[in-house]
Jmol script that loads the backbone (N, CA, C; Angstrom):
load data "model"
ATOM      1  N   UNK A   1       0.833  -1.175   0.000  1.00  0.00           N
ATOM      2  CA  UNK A   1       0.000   0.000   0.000  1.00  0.00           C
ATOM      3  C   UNK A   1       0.882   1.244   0.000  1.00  0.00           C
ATOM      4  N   UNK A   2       0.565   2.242  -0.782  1.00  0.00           N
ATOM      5  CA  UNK A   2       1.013   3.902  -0.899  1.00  0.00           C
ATOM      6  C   UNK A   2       1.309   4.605   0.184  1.00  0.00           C
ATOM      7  N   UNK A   3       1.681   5.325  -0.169  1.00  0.00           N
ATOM      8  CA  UNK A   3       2.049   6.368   1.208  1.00  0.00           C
ATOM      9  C   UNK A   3       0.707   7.786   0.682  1.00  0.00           C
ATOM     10  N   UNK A   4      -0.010   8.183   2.058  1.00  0.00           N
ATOM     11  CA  UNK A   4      -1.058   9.201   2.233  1.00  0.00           C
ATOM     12  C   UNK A   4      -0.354   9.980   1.333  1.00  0.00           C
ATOM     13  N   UNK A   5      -1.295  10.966   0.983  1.00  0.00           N
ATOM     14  CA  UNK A   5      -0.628  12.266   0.263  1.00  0.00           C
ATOM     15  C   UNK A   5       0.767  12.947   1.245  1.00  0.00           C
ATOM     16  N   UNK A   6      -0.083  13.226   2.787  1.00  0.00           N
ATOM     17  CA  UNK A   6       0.410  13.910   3.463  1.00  0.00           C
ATOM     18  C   UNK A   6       1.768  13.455   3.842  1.00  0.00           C
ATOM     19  N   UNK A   7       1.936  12.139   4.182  1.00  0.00           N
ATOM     20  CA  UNK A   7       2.885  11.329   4.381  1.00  0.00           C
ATOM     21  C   UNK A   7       3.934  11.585   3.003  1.00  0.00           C
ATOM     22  N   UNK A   8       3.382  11.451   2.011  1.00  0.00           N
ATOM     23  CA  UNK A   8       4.099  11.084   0.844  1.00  0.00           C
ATOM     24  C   UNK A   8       5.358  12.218   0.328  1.00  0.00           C
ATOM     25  N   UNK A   9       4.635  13.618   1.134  1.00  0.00           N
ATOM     26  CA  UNK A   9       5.123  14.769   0.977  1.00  0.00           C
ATOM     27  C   UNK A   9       6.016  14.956   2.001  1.00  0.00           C
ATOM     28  N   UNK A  10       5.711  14.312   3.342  1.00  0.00           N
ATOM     29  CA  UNK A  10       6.855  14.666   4.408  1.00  0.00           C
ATOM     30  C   UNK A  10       8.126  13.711   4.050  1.00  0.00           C
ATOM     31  N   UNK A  11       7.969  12.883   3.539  1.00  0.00           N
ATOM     32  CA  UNK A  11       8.779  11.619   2.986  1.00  0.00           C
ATOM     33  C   UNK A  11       9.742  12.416   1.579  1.00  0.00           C
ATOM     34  N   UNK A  12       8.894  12.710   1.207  1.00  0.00           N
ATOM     35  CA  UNK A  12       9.557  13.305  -0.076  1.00  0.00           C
ATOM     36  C   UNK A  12      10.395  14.416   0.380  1.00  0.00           C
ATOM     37  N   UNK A  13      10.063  15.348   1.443  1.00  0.00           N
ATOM     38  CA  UNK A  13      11.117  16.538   2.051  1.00  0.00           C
ATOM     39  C   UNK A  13      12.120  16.505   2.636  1.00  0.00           C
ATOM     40  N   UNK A  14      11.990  15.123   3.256  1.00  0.00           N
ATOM     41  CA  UNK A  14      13.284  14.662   4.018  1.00  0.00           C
ATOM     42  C   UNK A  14      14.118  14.013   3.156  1.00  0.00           C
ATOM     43  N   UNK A  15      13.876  13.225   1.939  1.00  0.00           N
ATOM     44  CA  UNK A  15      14.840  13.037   0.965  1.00  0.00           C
ATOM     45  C   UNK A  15      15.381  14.014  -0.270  1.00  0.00           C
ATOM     46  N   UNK A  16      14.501  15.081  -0.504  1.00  0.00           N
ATOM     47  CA  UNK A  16      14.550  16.197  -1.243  1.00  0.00           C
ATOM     48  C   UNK A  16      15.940  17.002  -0.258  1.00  0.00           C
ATOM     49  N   UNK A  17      15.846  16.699   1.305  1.00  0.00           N
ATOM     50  CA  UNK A  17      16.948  17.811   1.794  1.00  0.00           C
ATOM     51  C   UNK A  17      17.978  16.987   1.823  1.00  0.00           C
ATOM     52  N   UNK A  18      18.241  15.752   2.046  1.00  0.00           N
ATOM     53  CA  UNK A  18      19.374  14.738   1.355  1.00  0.00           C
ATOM     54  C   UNK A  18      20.153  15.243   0.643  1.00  0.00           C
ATOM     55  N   UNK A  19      19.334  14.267  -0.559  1.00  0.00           N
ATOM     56  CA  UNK A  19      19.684  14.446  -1.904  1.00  0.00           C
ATOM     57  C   UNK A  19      20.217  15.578  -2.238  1.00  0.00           C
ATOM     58  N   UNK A  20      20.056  16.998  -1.774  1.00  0.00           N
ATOM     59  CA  UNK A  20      20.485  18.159  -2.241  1.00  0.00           C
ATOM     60  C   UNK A  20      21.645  18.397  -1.363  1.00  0.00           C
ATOM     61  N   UNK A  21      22.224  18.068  -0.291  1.00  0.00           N
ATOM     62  CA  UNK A  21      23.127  18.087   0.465  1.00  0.00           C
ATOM     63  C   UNK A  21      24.123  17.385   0.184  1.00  0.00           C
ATOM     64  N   UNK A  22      23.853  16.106  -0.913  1.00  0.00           N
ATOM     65  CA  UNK A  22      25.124  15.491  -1.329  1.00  0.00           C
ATOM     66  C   UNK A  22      24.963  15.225  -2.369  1.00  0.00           C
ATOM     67  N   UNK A  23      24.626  16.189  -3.526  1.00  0.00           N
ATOM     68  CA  UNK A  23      24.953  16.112  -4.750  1.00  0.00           C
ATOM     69  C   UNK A  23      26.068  17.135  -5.306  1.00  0.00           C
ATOM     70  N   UNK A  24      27.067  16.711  -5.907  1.00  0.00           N
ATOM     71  CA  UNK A  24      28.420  17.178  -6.033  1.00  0.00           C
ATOM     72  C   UNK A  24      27.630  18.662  -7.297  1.00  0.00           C
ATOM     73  N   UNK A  25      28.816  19.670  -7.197  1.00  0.00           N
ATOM     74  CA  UNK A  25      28.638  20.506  -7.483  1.00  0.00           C
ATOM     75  C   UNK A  25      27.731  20.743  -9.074  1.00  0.00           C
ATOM     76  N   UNK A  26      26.878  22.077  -9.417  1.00  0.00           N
ATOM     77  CA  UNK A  26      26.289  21.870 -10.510  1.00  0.00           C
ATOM     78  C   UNK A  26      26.953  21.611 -12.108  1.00  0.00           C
ATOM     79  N   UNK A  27      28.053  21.885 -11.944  1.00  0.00           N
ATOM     80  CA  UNK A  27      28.849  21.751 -13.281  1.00  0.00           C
ATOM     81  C   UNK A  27      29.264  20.181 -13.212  1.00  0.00           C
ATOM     82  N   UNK A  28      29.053  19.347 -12.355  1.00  0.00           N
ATOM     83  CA  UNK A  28      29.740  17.989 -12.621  1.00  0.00           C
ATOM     84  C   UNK A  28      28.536  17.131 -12.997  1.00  0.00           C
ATOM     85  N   UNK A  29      27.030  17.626 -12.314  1.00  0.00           N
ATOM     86  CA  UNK A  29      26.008  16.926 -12.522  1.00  0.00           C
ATOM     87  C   UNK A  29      25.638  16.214 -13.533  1.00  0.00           C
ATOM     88  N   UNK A  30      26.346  16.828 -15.101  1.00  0.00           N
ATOM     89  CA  UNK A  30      25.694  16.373 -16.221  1.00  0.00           C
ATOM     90  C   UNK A  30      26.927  14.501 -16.454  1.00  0.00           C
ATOM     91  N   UNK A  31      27.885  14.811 -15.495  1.00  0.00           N
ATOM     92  CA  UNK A  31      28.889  13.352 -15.335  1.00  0.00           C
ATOM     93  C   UNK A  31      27.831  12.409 -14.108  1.00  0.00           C
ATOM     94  N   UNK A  32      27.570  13.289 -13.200  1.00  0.00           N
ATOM     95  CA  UNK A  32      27.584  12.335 -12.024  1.00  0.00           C
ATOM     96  C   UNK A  32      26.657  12.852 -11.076  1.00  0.00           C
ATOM     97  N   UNK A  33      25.806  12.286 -10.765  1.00  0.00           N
ATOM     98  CA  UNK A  33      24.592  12.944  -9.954  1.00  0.00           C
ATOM     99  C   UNK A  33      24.393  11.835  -9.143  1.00  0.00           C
ATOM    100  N   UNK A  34      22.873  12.103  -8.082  1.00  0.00           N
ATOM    101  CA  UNK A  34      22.517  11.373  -6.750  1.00  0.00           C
ATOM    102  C   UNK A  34      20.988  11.635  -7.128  1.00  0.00           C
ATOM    103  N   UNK A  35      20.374  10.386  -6.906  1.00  0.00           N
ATOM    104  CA  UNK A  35      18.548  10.677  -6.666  1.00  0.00           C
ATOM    105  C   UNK A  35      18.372   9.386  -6.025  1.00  0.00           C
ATOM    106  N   UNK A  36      16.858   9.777  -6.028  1.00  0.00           N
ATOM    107  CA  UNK A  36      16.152   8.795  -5.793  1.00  0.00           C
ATOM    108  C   UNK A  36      14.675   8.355  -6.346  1.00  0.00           C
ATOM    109  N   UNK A  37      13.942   7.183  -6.189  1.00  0.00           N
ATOM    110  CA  UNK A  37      12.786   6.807  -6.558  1.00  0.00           C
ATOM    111  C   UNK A  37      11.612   6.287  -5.200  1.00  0.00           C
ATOM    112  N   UNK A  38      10.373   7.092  -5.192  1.00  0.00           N
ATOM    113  CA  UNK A  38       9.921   6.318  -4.361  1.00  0.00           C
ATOM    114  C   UNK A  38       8.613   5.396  -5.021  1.00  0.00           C
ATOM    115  N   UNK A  39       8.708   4.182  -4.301  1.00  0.00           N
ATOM    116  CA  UNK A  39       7.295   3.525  -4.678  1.00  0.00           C
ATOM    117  C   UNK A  39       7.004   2.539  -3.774  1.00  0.00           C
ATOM    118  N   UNK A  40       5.993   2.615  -4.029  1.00  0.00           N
ATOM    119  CA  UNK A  40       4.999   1.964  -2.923  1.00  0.00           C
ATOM    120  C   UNK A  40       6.033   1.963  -1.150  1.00  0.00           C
ATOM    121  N   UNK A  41       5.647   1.495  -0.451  1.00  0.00           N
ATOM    122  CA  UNK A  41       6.353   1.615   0.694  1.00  0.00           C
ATOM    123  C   UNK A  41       8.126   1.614   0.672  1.00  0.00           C
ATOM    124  N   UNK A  42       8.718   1.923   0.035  1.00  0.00           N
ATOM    125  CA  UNK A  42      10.237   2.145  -0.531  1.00  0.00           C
ATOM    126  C   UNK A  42      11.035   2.772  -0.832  1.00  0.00           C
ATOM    127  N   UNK A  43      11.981   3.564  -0.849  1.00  0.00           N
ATOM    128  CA  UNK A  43      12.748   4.467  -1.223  1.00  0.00           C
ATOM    129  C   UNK A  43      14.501   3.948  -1.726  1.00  0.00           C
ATOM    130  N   UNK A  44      14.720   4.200  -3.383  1.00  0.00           N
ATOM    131  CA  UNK A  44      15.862   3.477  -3.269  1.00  0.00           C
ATOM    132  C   UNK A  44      16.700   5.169  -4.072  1.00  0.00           C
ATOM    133  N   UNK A  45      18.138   4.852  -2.967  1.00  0.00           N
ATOM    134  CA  UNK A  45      18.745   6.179  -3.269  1.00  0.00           C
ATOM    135  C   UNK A  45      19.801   5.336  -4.497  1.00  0.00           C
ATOM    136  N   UNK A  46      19.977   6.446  -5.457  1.00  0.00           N
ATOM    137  CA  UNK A  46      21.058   5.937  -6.641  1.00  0.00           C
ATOM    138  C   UNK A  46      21.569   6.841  -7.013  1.00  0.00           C
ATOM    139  N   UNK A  47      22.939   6.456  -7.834  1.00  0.00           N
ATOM    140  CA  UNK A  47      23.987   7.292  -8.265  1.00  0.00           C
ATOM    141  C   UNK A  47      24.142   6.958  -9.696  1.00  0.00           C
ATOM    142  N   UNK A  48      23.677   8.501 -10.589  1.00  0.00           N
ATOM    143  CA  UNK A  48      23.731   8.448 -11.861  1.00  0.00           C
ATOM    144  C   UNK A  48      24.752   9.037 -12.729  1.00  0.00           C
ATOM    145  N   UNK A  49      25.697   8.146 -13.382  1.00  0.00           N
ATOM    146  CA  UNK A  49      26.577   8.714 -14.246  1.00  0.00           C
ATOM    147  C   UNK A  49      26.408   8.327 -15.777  1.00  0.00           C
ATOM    148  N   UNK A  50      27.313   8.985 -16.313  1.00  0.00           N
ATOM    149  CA  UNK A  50      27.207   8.476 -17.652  1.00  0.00           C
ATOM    150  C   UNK A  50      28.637   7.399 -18.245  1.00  0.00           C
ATOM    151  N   UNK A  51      28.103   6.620 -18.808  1.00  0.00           N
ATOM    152  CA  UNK A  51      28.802   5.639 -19.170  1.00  0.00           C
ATOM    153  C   UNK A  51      29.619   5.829 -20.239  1.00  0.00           C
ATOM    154  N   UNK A  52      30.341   5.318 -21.106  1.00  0.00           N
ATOM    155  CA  UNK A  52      31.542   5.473 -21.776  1.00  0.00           C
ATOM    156  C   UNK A  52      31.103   5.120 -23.243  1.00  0.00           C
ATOM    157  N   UNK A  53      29.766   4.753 -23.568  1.00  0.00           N
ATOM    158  CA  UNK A  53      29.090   4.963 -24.728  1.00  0.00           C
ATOM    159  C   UNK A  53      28.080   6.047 -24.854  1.00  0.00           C
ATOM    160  N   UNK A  54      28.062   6.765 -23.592  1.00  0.00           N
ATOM    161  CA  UNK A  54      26.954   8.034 -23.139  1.00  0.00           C
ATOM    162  C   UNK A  54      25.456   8.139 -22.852  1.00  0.00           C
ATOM    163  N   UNK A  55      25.021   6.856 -22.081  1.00  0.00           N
ATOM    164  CA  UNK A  55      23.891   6.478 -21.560  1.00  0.00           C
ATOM    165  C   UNK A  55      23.716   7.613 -20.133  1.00  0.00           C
ATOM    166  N   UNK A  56      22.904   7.380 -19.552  1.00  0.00           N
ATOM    167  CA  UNK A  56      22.786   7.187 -17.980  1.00  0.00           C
ATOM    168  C   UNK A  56      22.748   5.627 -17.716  1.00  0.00           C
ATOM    169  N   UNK A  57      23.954   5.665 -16.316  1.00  0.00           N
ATOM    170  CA  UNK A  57      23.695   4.239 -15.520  1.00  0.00           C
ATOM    171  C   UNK A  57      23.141   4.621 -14.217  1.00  0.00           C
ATOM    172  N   UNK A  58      21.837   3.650 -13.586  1.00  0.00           N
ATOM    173  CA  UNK A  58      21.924   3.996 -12.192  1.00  0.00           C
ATOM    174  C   UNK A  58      22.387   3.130 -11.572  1.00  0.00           C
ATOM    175  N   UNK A  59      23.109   3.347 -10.114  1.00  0.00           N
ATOM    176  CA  UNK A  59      23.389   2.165  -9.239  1.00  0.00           C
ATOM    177  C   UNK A  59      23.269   2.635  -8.295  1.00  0.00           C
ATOM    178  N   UNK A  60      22.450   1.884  -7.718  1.00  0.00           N
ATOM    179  CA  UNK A  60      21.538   1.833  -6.327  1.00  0.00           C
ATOM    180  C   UNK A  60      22.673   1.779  -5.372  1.00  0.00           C
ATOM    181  N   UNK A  61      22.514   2.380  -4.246  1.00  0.00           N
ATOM    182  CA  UNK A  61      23.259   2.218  -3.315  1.00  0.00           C
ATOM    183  C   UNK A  61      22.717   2.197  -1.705  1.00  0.00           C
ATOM    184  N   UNK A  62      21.314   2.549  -1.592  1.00  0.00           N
ATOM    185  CA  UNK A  62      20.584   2.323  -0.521  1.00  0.00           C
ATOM    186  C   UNK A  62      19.210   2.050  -0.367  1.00  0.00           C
ATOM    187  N   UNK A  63      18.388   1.407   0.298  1.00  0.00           N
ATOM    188  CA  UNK A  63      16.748   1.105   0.247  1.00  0.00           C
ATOM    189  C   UNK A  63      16.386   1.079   1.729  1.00  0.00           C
ATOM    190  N   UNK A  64      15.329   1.863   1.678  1.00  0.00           N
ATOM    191  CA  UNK A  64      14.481   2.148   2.664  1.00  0.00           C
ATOM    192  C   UNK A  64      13.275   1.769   2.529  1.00  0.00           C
ATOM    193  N   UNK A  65      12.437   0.811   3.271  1.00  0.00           N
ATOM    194  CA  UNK A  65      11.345  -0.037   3.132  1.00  0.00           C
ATOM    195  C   UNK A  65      10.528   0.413   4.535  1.00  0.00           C
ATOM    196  N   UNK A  66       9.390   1.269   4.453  1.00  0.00           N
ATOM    197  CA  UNK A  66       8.406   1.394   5.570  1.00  0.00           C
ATOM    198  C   UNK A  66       7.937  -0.054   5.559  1.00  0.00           C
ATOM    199  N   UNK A  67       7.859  -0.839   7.292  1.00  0.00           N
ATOM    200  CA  UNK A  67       6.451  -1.381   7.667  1.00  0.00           C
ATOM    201  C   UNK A  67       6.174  -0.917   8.096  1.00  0.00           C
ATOM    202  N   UNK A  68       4.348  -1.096   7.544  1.00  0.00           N
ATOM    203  CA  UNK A  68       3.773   0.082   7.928  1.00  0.00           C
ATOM    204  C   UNK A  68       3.004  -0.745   9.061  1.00  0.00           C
ATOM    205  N   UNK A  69       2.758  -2.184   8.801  1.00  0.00           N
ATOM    206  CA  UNK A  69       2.153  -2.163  10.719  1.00  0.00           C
ATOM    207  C   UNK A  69       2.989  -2.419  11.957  1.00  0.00           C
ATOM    208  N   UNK A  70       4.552  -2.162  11.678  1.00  0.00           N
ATOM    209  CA  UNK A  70       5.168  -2.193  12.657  1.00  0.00           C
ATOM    210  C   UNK A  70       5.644  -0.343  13.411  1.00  0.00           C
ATOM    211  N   UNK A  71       5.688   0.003  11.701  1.00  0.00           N
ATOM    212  CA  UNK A  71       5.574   1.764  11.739  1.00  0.00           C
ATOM    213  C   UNK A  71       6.957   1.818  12.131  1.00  0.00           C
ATOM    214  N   UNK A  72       8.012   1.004  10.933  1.00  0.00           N
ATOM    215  CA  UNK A  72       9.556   1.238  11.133  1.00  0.00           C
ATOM    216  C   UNK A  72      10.000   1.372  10.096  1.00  0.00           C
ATOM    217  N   UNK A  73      11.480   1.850   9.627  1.00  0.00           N
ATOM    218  CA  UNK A  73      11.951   1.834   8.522  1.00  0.00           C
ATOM    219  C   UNK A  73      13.102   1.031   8.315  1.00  0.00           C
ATOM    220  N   UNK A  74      13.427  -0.084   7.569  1.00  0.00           N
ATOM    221  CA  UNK A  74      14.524  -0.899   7.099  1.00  0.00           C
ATOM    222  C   UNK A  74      15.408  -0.493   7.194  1.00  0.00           C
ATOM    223  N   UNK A  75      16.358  -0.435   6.760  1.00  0.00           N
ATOM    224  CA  UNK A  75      17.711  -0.277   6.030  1.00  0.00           C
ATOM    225  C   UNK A  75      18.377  -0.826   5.490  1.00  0.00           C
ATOM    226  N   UNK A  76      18.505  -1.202   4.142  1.00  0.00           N
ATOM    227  CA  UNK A  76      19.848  -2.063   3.208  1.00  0.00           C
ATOM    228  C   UNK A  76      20.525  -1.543   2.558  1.00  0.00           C
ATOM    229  N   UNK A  77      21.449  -2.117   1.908  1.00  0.00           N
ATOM    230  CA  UNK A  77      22.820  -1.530   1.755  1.00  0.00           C
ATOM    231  C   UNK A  77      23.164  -2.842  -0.245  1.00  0.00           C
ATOM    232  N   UNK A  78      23.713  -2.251  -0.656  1.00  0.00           N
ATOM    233  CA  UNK A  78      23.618  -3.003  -1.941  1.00  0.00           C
ATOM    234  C   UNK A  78      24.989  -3.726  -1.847  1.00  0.00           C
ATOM    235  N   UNK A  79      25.712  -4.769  -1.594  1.00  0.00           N
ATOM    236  CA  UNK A  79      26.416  -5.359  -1.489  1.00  0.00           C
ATOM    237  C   UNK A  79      27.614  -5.529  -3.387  1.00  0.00           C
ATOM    238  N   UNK A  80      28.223  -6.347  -3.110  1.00  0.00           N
ATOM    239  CA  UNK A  80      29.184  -6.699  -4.342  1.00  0.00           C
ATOM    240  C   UNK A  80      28.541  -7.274  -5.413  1.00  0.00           C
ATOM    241  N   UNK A  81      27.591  -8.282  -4.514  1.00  0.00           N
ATOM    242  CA  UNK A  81      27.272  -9.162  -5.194  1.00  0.00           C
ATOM    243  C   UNK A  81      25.729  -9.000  -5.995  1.00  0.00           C
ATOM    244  N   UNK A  82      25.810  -7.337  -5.812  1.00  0.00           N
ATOM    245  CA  UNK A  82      24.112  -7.032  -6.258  1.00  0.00           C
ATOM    246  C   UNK A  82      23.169  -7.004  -5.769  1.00  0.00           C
ATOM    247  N   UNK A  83      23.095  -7.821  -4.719  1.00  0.00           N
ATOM    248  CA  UNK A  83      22.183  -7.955  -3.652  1.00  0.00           C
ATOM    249  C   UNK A  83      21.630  -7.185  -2.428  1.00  0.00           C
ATOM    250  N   UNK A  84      20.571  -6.706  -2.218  1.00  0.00           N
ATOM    251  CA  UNK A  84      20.179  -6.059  -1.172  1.00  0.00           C
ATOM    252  C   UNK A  84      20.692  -6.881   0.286  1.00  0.00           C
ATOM    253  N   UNK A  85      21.333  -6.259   0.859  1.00  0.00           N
ATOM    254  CA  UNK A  85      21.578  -6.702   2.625  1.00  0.00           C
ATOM    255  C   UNK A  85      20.579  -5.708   3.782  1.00  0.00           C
ATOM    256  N   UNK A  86      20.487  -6.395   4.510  1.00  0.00           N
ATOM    257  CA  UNK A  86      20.537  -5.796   5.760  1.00  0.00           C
ATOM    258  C   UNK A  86      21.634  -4.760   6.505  1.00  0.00           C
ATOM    259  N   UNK A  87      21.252  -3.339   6.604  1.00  0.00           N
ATOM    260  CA  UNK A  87      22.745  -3.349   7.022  1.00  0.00           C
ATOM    261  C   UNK A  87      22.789  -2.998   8.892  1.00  0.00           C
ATOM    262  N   UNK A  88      23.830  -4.412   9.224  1.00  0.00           N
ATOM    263  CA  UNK A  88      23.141  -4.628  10.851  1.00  0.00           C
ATOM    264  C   UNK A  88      23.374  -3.277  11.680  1.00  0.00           C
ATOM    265  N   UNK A  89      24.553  -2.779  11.248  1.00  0.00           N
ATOM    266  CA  UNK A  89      24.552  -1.858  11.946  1.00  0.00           C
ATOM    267  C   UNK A  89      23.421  -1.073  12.852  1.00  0.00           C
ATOM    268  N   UNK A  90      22.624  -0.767  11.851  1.00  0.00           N
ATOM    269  CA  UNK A  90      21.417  -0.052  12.373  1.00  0.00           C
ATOM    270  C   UNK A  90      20.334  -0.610  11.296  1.00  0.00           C
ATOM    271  N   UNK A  91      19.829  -1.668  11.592  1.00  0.00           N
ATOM    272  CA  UNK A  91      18.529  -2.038  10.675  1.00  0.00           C
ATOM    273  C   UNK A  91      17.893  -1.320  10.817  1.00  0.00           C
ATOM    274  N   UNK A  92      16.838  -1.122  11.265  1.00  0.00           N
ATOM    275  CA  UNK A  92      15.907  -0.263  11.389  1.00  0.00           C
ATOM    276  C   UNK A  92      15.367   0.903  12.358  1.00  0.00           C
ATOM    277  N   UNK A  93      14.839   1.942  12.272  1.00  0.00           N
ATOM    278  CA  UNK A  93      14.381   2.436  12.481  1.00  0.00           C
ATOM    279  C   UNK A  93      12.908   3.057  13.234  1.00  0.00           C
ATOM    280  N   UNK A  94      12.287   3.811  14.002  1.00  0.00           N
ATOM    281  CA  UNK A  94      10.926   4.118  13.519  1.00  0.00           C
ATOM    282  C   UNK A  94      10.996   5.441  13.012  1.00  0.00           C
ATOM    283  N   UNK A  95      12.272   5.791  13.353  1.00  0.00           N
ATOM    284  CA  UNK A  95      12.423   8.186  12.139  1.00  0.00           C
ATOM    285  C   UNK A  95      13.525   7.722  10.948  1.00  0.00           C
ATOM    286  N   UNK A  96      12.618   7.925   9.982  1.00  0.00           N
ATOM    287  CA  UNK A  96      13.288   8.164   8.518  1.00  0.00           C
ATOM    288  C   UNK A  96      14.659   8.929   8.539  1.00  0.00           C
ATOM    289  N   UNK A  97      14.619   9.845   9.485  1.00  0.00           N
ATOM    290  CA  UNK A  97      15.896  11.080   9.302  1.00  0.00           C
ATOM    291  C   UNK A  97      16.819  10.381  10.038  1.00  0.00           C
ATOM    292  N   UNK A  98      16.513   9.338  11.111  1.00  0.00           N
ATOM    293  CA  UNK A  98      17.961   9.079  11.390  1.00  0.00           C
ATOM    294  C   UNK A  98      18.363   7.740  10.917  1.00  0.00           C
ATOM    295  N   UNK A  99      17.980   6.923   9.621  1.00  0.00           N
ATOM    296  CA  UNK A  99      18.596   6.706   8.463  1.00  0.00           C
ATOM    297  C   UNK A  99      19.256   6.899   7.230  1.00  0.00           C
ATOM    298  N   UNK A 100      18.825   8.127   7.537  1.00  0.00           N
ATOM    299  CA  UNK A 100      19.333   9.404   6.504  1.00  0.00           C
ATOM    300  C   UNK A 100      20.124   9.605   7.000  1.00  0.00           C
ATOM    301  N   UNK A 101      20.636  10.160   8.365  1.00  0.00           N
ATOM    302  CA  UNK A 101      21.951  10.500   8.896  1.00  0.00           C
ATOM    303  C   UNK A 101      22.580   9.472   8.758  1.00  0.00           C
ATOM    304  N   UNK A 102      21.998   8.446   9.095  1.00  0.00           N
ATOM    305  CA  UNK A 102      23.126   6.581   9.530  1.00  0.00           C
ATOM    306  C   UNK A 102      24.208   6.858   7.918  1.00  0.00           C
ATOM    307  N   UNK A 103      23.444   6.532   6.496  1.00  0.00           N
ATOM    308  CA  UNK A 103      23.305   6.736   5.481  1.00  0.00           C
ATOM    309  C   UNK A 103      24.578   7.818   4.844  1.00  0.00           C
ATOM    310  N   UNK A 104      24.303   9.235   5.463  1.00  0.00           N
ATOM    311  CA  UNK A 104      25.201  10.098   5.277  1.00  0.00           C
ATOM    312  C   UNK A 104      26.508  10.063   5.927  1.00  0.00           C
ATOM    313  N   UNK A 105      26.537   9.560   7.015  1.00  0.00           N
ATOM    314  CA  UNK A 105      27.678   9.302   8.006  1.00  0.00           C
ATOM    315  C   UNK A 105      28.417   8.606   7.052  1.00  0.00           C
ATOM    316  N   UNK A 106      28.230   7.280   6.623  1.00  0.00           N
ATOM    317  CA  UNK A 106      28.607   5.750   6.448  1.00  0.00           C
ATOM    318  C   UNK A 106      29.727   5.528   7.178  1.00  0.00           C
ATOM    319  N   UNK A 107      29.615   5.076   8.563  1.00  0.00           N
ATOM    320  CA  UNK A 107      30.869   5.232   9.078  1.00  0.00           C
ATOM    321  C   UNK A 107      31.333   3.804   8.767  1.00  0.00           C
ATOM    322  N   UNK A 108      30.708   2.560   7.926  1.00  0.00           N
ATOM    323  CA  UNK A 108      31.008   1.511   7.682  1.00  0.00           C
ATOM    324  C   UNK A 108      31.540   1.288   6.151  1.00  0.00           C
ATOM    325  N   UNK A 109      31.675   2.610   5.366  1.00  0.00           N
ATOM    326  CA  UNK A 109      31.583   2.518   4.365  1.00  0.00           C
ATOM    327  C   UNK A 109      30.876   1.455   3.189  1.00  0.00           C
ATOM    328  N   UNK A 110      29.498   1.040   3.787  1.00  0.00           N
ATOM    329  CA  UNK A 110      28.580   0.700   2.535  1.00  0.00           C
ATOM    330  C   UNK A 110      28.280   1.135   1.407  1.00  0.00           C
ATOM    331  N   UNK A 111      27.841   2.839   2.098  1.00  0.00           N
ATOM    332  CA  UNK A 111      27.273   3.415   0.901  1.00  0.00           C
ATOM    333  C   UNK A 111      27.781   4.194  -0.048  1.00  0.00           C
ATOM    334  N   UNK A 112      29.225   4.804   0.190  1.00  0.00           N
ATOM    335  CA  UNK A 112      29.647   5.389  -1.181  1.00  0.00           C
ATOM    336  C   UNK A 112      31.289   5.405  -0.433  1.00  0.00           C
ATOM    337  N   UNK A 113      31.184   4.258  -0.320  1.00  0.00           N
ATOM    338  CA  UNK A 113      32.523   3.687  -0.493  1.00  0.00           C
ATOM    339  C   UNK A 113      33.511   4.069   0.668  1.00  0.00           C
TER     340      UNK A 113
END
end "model"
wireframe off; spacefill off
backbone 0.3
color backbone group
């Protein structure tokens, strides 16, 4: 199931102030950028560059999964092998923002190396 309007928008502000906090300067953007996608109970953050035939590639580098009848938020981490993990450090959550911080910190270096 979706996220409320209202929800959908507080969700969207807290990754909107992210995302804009660690996307490398505007002249490099058209090489190398940061977003994200949300759907249905999920949020996956990715890093978009352009490839060496001049596509966009994305590669995921984090997912955030609301349950919503536990009213927590996941945390995984995209491993070597492609695969979504757990990342134990701090699985989960019940405040979005302090996965976002966990996330920005990476003091484990999962997420951007």
């Amino acid at each position: 199931m979706a996220f409320n309007e209202l929800d959908r928008k507080r969700i969207e502000k807290q990754i909107d102030d992210f995302v804009e906090a660690r996307r490398p300067p505007a002249e490099m953007r058209a090489q190398i950028d940061i977003g994200y996608r949300l759907e249905d109970q999920a949020i996956e953050l990715f890093e978009s560059r352009r490839s060496m035939r001049g596509y966009r590639v994305e590669e995921e580098f984090a997912r955030l999964v609301h349950v919503k009848s536990r009213d927590v938020w996941k945390l995984y981490w995209k491993r070597a092998d492609l695969k979504w993990h757990r990342y134990t450090p701090l699985p989960e959550s019940s405040r979005l923002d302090v996965l976002l911080h966990e996330i920005d910190d990476d003091p484990n270096a999962c997420f951007f190396g």
